[in-house]
C-alpha positions, -999 to 999 in steps of 0.1 A, spaced: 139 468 -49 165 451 -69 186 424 -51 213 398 -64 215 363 -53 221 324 -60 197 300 -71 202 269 -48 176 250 -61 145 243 -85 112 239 -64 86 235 -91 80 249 -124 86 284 -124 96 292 -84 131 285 -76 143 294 -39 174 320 -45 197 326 -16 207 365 -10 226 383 15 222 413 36 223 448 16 223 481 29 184 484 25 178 450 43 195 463 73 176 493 75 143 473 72 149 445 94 115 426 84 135 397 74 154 369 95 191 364 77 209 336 95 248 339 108 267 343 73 239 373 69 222 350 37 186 344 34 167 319 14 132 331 -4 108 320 -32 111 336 -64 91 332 -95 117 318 -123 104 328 -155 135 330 -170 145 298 -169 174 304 -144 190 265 -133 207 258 -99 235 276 -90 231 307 -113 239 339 -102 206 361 -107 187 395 -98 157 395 -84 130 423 -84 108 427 -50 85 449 -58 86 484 -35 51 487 -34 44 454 -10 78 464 9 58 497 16 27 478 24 44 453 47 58 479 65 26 496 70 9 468 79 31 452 104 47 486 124 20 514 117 -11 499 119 -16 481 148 -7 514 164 -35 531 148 -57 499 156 -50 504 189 -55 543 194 -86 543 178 -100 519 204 -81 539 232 -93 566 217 -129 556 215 -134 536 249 -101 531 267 -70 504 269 -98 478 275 -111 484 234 -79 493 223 -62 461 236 -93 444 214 -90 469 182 -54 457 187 -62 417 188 -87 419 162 -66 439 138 -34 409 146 -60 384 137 -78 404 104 -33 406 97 -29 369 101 -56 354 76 -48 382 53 -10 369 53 -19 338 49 -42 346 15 -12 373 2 19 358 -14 38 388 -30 69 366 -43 99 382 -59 107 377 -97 139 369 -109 150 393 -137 177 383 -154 209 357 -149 241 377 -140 
């Protein structure tokens, strides 16, 4: 998924934190907090070279947009059926909790960060 934002600042070398705003797609996802002016602020790797305040597009990759959503709406759904499934609300309300916690360290390890492309 292609998107087009502004570089606010340098972090390190190679990761600049690019500003972009709401598209059509983010709307329809709504994973993602944007704040009032619909602009949010993300890591992206900067192998370019682009500086502060360059307008750029970035490249999330669709495959970990598919994954996320998997992950954070379809899963714990099946998490939970299975255990309702097998032994009632009691094991499904644990399937549940152990699939949030197996989601939180696996967040935690998993960085998929955006790339910026090219300087527009």
């Amino acid at each position: 998924m292609k998107e087009s934002g502004k570089v606010t600042r340098i972090i390190g070398p190679g990761i600049a934190e690019v500003e972009i705003k709401a598209s059509s797609a983010c709307a329809k996802c709504g994973i993602c907090h944007f704040d009032q002016g619909g602009t949010l602020s993300i890591e992206a790797n900067n192998d370019i070279g682009a500086s502060a305040d360059d307008a750029v597009e970035i490249d999330i990759p669709e495959g970990s947009v598919v994954l996320s959503s998997f992950l954070i709406f379809i899963f714990p759904l099946v998490a939970f059926f299975v255990g309702f499934i097998f032994k009632g609300i009691a094991a499904g309300a644990v399937c549940l909790a152990l699939y949030l916690i197996f989601l939180y360290f696996y967040d935690k390890n998993t960085k998929t960060i955006p790339k910026i492309t090219r300087v527009v």
